[in-house]
C-alpha positions, -999 to +999 in steps of 0.1 A: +037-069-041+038-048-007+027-008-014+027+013+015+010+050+013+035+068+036+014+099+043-018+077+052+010+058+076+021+094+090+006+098+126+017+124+152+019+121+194+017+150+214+037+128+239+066+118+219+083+110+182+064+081+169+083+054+148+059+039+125+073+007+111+067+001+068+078-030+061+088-059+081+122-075+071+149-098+095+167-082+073+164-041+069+146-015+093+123+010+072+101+033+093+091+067+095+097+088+123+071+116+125+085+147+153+057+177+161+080+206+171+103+202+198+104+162+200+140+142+190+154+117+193+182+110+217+219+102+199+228+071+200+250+041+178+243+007+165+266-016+163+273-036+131+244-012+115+243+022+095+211+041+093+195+067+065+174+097+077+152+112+045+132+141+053+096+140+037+084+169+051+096+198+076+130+207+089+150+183+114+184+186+127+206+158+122+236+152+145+261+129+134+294+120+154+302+157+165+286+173+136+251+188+131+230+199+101+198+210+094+176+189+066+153+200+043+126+177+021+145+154+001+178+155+019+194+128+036+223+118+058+239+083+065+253+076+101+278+046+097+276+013+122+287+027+154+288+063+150+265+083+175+233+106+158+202+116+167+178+141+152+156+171+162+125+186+159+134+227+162+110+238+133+074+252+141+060+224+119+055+189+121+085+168+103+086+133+087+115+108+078+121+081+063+144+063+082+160+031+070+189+005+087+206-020+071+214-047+080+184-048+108+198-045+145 
């Protein structure tokens, strides 16, 4: 069986967003992304692909296609294979997702 203790996994860059991988799979992606305030992540799509954020901890805006929303702890959003999204760091804290892609690009 394969734990993972996803706050001792959290670790924070002053350079940029760090993806921190949880489990390996051929067949799913499941990593946290952990943003200090102002970092993001560019939008972009994956084809064949949709992807989960969950927010842990902190606030993070979420763009999706044309729309944007801001996410609290234990809210998530689902960008669908091939639609554009990206998320955002605006907060004064730090932030951590869960971010999960099935199947793995």
């Amino acid at each position: 069986m394969e734990i993972r203790d996803l706050k001792r996994l959290a670790r924070y860059s002053q350079e940029k967003m760090v993806k921190i991988p949880v489990f390996d799979s051929p067949y799913l992606l499941y990593d946290l992304y952990a943003l200090l305030p102002g970092q993001a992540q560019k939008v972009h799509a994956h084809a064949g692909a949709d992807k989960v954020y969950l927010v842990l901890e902190g606030e993070v805006v979420v763009q999706v296609g044309e729309e944007e929303a801001l996410l609290a702890p234990g809210m998530a959003v689902r960008a669908r294979e091939g639609e554009p999204h990206g998320v955002r760091n605006q907060s004064a804290s730090p932030a951590l997702l869960l971010v999960v892609m099935a199947p793995k690009p």
